[in-house]
C-alpha positions as a Markdown table, in Angstrom:
| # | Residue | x | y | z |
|---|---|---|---|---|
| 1 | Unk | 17.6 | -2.0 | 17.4 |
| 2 | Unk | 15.7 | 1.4 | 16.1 |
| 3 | Unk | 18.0 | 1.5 | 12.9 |
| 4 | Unk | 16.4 | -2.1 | 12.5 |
| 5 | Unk | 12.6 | -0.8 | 13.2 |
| 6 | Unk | 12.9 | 2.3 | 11.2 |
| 7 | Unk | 14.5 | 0.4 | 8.1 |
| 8 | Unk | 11.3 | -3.1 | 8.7 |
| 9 | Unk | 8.7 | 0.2 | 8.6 |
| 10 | Unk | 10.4 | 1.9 | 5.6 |
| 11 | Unk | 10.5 | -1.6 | 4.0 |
| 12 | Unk | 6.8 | -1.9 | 4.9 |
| 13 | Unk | 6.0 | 0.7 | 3.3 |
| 14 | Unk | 7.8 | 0.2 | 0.2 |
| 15 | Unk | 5.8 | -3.3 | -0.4 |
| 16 | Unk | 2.7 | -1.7 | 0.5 |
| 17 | Unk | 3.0 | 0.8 | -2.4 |
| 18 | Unk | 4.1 | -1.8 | -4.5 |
| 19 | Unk | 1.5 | -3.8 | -3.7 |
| 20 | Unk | -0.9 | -0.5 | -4.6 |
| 21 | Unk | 0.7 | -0.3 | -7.9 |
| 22 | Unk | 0.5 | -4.0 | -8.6 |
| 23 | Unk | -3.1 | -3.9 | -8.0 |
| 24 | Unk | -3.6 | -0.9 | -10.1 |
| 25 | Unk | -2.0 | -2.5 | -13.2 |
| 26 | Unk | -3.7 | -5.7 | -12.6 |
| 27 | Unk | -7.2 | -3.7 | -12.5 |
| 28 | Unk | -5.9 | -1.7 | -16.0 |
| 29 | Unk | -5.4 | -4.9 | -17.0 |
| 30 | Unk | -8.7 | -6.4 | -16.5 |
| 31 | Unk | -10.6 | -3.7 | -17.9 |
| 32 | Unk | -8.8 | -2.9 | -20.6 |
| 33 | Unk | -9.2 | -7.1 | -21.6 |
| 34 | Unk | -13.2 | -6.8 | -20.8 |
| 35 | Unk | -13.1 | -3.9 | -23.1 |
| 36 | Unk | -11.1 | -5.7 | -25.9 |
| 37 | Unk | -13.5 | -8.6 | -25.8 |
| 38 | Unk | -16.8 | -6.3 | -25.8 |
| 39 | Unk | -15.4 | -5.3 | -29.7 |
| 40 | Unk | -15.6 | -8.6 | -30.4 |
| 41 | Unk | -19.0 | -9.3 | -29.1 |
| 42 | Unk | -22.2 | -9.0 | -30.7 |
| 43 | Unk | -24.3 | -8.2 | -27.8 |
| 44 | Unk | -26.4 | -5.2 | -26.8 |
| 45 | Unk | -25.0 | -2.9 | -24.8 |
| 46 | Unk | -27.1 | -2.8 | -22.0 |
| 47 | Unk | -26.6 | -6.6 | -22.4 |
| 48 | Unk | -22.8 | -6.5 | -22.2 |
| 49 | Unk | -22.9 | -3.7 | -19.5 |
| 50 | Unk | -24.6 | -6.1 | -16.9 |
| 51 | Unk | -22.4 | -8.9 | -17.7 |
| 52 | Unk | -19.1 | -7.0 | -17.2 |
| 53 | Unk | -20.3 | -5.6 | -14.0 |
| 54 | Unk | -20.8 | -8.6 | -12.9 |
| 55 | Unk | -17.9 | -10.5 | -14.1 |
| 56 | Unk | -15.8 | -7.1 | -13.3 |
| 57 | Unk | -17.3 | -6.3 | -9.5 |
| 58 | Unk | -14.7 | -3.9 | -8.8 |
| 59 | Unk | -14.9 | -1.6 | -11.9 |
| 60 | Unk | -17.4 | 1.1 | -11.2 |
| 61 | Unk | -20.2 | 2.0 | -13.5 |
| 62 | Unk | -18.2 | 5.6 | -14.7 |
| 63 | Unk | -15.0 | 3.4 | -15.0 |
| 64 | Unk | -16.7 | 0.8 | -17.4 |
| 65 | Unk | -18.8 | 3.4 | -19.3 |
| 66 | Unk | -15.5 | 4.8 | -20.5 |
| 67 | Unk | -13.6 | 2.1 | -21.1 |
| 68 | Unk | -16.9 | 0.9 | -23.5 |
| 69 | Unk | -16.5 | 4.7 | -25.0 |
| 70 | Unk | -13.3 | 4.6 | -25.9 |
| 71 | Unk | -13.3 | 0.6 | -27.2 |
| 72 | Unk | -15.8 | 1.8 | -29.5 |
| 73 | Unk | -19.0 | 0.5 | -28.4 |
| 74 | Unk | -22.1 | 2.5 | -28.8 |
| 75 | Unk | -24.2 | 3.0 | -25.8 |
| 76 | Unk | -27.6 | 3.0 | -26.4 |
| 77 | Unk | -30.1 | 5.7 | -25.2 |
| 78 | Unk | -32.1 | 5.0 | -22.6 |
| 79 | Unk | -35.2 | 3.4 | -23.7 |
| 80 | Unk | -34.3 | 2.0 | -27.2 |
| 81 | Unk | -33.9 | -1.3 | -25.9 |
| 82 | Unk | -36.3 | -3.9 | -24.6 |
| 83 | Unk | -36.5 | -6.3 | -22.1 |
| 84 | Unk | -34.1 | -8.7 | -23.9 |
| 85 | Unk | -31.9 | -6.9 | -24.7 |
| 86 | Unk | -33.3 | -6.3 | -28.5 |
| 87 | Unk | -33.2 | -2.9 | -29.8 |
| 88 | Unk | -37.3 | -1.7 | -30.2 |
| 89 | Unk | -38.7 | 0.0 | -32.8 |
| 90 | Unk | -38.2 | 3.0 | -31.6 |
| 91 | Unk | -34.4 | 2.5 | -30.8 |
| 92 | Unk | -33.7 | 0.9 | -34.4 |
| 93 | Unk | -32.0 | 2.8 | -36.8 |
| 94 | Unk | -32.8 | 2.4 | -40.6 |
């Protein structure tokens, strides 16, 4: 009977870490698709930041920042966009 309990908790703990790893590949997953279809948008980038935090909940800001870094897309500085997401004078470049 303790052969049986030690192997049910080793067992346990073998489809918890799977479980961890499963979730950690689906989460590479996501962002790495969220950061493949931000090249293909034409949106601002503070525009498509607050989208893909909110379609993306779990990713934190750091996480998506570099995934948008290394996909390419230029972050603006702060300032050099307006309300609606259009670049101002200010932020255009010529």
């Amino acid at each position: 009977l303790r052969e049986e309990r030690r192997r049910a908790v080793v067992l346990e703990g073998q489809l918890e870490s799977m479980e961890a790893d499963a979730y950690a590949t689906l989460h590479s997953q996501e962002l790495k698709l969220a950061t493949s279809l931000s090249r293909l948008a034409a949106l601002p980038g503070s525009t498509l930041r607050l989208l893909l935090s909110v379609t993306l909940p779990a990713v934190t800001q750091p996480e998506l920042l570099t995934a948008l870094d290394s996909s390419g897309q230029k972050q603006p500085e702060p300032g050099a966009e307006g309300e609606a997401g259009e670049p101002t004078e200010q932020g255009r470049k010529g």
